[in-house]
C-alpha positions as CSV (number, residue, x, y, z in Angstrom):
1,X,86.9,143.6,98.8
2,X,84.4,143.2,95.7
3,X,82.7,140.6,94.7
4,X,83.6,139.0,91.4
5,X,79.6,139.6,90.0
6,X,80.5,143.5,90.9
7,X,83.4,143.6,89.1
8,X,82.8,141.3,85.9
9,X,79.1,142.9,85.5
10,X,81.1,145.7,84.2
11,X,82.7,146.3,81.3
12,X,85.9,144.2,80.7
13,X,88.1,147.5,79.7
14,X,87.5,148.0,83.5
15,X,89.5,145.6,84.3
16,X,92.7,147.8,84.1
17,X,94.1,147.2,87.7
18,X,96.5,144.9,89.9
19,X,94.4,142.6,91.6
20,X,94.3,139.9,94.3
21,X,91.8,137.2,94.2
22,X,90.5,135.4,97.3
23,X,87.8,132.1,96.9
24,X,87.6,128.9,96.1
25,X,86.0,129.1,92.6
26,X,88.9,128.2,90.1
27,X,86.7,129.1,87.1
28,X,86.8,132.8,87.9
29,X,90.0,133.1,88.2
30,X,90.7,131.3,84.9
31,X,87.6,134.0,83.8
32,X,89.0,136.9,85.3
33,X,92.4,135.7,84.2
34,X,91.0,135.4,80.8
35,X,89.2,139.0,80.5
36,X,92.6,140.6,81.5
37,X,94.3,138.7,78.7
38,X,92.2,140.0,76.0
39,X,92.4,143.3,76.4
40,X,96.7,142.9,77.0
41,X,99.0,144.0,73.9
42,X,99.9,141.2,72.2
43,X,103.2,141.0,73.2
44,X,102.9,141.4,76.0
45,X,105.0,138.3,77.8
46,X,102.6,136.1,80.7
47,X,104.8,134.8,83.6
48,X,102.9,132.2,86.4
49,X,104.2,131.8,89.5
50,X,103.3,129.1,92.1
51,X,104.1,130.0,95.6
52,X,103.0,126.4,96.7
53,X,105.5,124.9,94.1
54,X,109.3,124.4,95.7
55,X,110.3,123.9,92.3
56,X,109.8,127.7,91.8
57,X,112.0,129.7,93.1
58,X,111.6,133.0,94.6
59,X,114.5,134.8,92.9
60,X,112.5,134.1,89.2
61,X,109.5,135.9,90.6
62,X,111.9,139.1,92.2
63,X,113.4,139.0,88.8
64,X,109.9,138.9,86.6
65,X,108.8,141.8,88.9
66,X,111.3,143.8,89.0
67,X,113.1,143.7,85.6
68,X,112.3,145.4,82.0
69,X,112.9,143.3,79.1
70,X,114.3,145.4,76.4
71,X,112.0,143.3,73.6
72,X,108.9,143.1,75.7
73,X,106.7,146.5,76.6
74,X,105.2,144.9,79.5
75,X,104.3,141.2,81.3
76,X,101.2,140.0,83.0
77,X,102.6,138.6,86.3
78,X,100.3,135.9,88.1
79,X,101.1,134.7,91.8
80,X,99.0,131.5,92.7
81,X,98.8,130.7,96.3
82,X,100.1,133.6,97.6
83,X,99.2,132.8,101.4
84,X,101.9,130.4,100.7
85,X,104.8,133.1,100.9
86,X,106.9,133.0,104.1
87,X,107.0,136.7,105.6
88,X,110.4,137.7,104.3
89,X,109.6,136.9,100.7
90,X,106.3,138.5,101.5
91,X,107.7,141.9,102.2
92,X,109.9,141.5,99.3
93,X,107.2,140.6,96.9
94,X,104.9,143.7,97.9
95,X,107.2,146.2,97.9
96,X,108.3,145.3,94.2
97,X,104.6,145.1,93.5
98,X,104.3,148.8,95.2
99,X,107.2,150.5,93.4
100,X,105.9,148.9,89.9
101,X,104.2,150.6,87.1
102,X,105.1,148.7,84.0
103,X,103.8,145.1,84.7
104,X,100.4,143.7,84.9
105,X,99.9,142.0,88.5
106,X,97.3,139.1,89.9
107,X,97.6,137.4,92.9
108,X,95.7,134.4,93.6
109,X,94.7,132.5,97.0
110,X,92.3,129.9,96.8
111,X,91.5,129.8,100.1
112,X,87.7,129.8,101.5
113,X,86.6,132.9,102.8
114,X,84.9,132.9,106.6
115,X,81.9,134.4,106.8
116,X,81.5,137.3,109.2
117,X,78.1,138.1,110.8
118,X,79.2,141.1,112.8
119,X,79.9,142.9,109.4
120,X,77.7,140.5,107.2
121,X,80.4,140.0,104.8
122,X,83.6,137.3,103.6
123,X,86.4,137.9,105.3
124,X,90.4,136.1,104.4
125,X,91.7,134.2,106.9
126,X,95.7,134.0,105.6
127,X,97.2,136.8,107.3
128,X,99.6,136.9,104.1
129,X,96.6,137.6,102.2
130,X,95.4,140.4,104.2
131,X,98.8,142.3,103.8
132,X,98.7,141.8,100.4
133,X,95.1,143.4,100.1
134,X,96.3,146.6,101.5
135,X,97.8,147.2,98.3
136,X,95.8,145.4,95.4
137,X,91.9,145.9,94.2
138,X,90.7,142.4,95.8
139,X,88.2,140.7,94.5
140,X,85.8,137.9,96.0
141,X,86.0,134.7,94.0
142,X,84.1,132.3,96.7
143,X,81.8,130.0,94.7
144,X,78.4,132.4,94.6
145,X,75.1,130.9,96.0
146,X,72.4,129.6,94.0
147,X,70.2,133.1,94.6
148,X,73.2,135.3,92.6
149,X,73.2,132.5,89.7
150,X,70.9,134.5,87.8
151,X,72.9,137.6,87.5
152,X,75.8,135.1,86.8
153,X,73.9,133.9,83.8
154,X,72.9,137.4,82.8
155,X,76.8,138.4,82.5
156,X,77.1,135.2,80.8
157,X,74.8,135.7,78.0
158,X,76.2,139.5,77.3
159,X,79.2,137.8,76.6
160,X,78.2,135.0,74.6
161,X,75.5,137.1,72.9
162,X,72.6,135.3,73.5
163,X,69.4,136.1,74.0
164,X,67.8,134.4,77.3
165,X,64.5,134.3,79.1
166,X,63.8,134.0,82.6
167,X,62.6,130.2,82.3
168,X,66.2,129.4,80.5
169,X,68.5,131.5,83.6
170,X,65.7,129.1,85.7
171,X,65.9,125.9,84.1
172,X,69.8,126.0,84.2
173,X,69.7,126.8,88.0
174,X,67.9,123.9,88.2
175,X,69.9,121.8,86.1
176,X,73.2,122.7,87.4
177,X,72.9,124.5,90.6
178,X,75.7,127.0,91.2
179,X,78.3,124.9,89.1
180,X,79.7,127.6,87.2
181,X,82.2,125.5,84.3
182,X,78.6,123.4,83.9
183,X,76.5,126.6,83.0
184,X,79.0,128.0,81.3
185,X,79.4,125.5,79.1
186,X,75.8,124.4,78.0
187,X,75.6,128.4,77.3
188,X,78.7,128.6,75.2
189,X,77.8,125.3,73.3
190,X,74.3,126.8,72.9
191,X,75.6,130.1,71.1
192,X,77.0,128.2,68.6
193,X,73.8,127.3,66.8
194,X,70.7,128.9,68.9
195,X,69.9,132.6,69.2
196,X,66.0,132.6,70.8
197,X,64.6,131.5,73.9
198,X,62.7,128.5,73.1
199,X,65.4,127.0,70.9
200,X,67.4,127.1,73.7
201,X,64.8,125.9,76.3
202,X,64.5,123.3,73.6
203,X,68.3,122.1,73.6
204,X,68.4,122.1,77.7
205,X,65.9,120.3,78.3
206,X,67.2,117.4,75.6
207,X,71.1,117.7,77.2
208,X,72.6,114.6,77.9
209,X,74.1,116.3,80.9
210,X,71.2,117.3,82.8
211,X,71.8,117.6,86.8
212,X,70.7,115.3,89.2
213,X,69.8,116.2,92.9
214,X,72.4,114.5,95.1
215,X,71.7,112.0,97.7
216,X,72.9,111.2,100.6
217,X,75.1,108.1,99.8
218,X,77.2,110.1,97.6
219,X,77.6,112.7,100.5
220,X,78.7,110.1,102.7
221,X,80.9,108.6,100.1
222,X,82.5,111.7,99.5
223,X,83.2,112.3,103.4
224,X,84.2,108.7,103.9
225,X,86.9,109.3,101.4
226,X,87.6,113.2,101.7
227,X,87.0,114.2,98.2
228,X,86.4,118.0,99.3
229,X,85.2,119.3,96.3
230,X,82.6,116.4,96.1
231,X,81.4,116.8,99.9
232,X,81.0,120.9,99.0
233,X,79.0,119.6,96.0
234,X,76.9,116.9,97.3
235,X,76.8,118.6,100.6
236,X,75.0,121.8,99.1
237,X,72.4,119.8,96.9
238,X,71.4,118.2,100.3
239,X,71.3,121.6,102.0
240,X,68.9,122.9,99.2
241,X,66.6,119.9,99.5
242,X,66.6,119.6,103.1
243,X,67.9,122.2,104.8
244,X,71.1,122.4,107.3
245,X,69.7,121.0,110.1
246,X,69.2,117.4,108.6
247,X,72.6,118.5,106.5
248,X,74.5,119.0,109.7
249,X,72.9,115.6,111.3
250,X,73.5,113.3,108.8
251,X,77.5,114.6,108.2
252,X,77.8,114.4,111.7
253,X,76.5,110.8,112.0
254,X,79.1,109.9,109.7
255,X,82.0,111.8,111.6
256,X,81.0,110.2,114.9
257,X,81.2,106.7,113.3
258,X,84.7,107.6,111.3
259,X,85.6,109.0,114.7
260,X,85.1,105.6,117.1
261,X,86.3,103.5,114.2
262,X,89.5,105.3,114.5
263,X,89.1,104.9,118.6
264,X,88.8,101.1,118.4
265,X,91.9,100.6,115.8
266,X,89.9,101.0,112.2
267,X,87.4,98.2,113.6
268,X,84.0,99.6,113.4
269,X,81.4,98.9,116.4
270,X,77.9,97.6,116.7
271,X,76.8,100.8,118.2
272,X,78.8,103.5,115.7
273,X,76.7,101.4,112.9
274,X,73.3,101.6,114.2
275,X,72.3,105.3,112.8
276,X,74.0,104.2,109.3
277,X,72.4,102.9,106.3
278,X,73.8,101.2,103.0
279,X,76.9,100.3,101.7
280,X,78.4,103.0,103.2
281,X,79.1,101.7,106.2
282,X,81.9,99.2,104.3
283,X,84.3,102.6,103.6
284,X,83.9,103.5,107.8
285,X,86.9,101.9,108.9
286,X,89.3,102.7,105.6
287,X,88.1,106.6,106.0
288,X,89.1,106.4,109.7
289,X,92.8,106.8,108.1
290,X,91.8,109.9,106.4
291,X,91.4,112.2,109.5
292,X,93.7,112.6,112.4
293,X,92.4,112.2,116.2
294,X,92.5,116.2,116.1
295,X,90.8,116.9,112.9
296,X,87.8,114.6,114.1
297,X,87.3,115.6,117.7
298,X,87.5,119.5,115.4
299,X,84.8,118.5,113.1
300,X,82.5,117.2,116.3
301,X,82.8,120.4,118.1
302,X,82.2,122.7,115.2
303,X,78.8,120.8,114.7
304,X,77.9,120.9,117.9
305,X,78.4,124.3,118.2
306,X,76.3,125.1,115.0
307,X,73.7,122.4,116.2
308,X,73.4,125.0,119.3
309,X,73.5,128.5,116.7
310,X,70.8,126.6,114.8
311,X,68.8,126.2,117.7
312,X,69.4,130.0,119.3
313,X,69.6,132.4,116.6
314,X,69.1,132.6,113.2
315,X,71.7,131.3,110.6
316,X,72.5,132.4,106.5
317,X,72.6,128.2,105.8
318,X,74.9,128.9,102.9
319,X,77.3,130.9,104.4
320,X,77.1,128.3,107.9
321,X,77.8,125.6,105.4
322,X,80.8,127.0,103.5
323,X,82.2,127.7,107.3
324,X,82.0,123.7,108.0
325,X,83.7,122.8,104.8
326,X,86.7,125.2,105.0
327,X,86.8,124.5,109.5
328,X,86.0,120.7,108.9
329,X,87.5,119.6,105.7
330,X,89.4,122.2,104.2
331,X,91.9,122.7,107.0
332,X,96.1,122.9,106.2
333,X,97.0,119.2,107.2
C-alpha cells in the first residue's frame, strides 16, 4: 500500500493503473479521482457505483464491468464503499476486474486505517478490502498529519503554479492545520491573482478565513452530539496544543458522564457533573441517546487501555488518536 503523497508527488501521467483507495480523506479521492479524469479520452463514459446504496443494484455494476459499448472506447468505473460488498458479489466483482483490460477501475473504502506498530505502518481493517488489494495498486488516503502538510502544499503549488516560500507552506499549517479542502482552497484562490511570496503572505494573513485553535467546549460538543468529523477535528487541534494525555482525559471525562447518565435513565448525577465545566453539561443527558450501553462501556476500555500504553511505552499521538476515533466513534452501528 502507498501513500497518496507517494503517488500524487509524481507525475499525473503516472497515474495509468486500477487502483483501490483506503482512508478517510474524501478530498483525495475527489483529487485522485480528478487527476485520472484529465488524462482520460474524452469519451471516454464515467460510471459510479455505490456499494452502500440498495438502490444500486449489483447486476448494473457486472454489466458496466464486464460489457463493451460499441460507441464508447473505454469507461472509467468507480466502486465507493467497496467493504460494503457481501462475499458472493465480492468474488464476482474481482474476477471481472481481473479478466479486464479495456476499462479504467477505482475502488473506494472510506474506512480508517489502524495503525500497526509491529510493522510501523496503516493497515485496512475490512477483510473485503484486503481481498480486493491483492489485485489493485492501493493507495493510502487517511487524512495526513500536520508534519507531511508541507510536502502536501509543495504538490499543491506545482499544480497550481505558484511560487511559495517556506513562511507561506508555514503560515497555512498554522492557519488551517491538516485540513486539506481549506489549504487547497486559499491556494487555488491565491493563483488567480498572486504569483510571489510576499503577495501571498500578504493575502493570508488578511483572509477572512483564518483558523482558529479549537477548544475544549467545542470537543465536547462535538462528542455530546456525535458529529465524528467535528470530534476528529476539534479533537486533533487539542492534541496539538496539549498533547494526548490531557486529550485522552478530558474525552474520557465526558464519556464517563454520557455513560452514567445513560445508567440512571438520561438523568444526569451530582457526582457525573462534578469534573465538567460550562454549558456543556446541558447536552449530557440528550447525548446519552447517541451511544448504546456497548459502545460506551467500548470507548471506556479503549482509554483506559491507552491511559496504561501512555504510561508504559512510548506512543506516535497521531496515529493513538486516529485509533480512538475509528474504535470509539467511528464503529459500524
Amino acid at each position: 500500500m502507498f501513500k497518496a503523497l507517494k503517488i500524487l508527488g509524481q507525475k499525473h501521467s503516472e497515474l495509468s493503473k486500477n487502483y483501490l483507495l483506503v482512508g478517510d480523506s474524501d478530498f483525495l479521492y475527489l483529487h485522485i479521482k480528478e487527476q485520472i479524469v484529465k488524462n482520460l479520452d474524452e469519451k471516454t463514459e464515467l460510471f459510479l457505483f455505490d456499494c452502500s446504496d440498495k438502490s444500486d443494484k449489483i447486476e448494473s455494476l457486472v454489466n458496466a464491468i464486464g460489457s463493451q459499448d460499441l460507441f464508447s472506447t473505454s469507461k472509467f468505473i468507480i466502486i465507493k464503499n467497496i467493504n460494503k460488498l457481501s462475499k458472493k458479489n465480492k468474488e464476482t466483482v474481482i474476477s471481472l476486474i481481473n479478466s479486464e483490460k479495456t476499462h479504467r477501475i477505482l475502488c473506494v473504502d472510506h474506512s480508517f486505517l489502524t495503525y500497526d506498530y509491529k510493522s510501523k505502518s496503516n493497515i485496512i481493517k475490512s477483510a473485503i478490502s484486503r481481498e480486493f488489494q491483492k489485485y489493485l495498486d492501493t493507495i493510502d488516503i487517511s487524512t495526513p498529519f500536520e508534519s507531511e502538510m508541507k510536502q502536501w502544499i509543495k504538490i499543491f503549488a506545482d499544480e497550481l503554479n505558484l511560487d511559495i516560500s517556506n513562511t507561506y507552506s508555514s503560515k497555512l499549517i498554522e492557519t488551517f492545520g491538516n485540513n486539506f479542502s481549506a489549504i487547497y482552497n486559499e491556494m487555488s484562490k491565491s493563483s488567480l491573482s498572486f504569483e510571489k511570496g510576499d503577495s501571498l503572505m500578504h493575502l493570508l494573513e488578511q483572509s477572512s478565513s483564518v483558523k482558529k485553535d479549537k477548544q475544549l467546549w467545542e470537543l465536547n460538543y462535538a462528542i455530546c452530539d456525535r458529529k465524528v468529523d467535528a470530534i476528529f477535528e476539534n479533537g486533533l487541534s487539542i492534541l496539538n496544543q496539549y498533547g494526548l494525555s490531557y486529550l485522552i482525559n478530558s474525552m474520557f471525562t465526558i464519556i464517563e458522564a454520557i455513560f452514567l447518565t445513560k445508567k440512571n435513565n438520561g438523568t444526569l448525577l451530582e457526582s457525573a457533573s462534578r469534573n465538567i465545566k460550562g454549558k456543556v453539561i446541558n447536552r449530557i443527558s440528550s447525548a446519552s441517546s447517541n451511544y448504546s450501553f456497548k459502545e460506551l462501556e467500548n470507548a471506556i476500555v479503549t482509554f483506559s487501555k491507552i491511559d496504561i500504553k501512555l504510561k508504559t511505552q512510548k506512543v506516535i499521538d497521531e496515529a493513538e488518536f486516529t485509533n480512538i476515533i475509528n474504535g470509539v466513534f467511528r464503529i459500524e452501528r
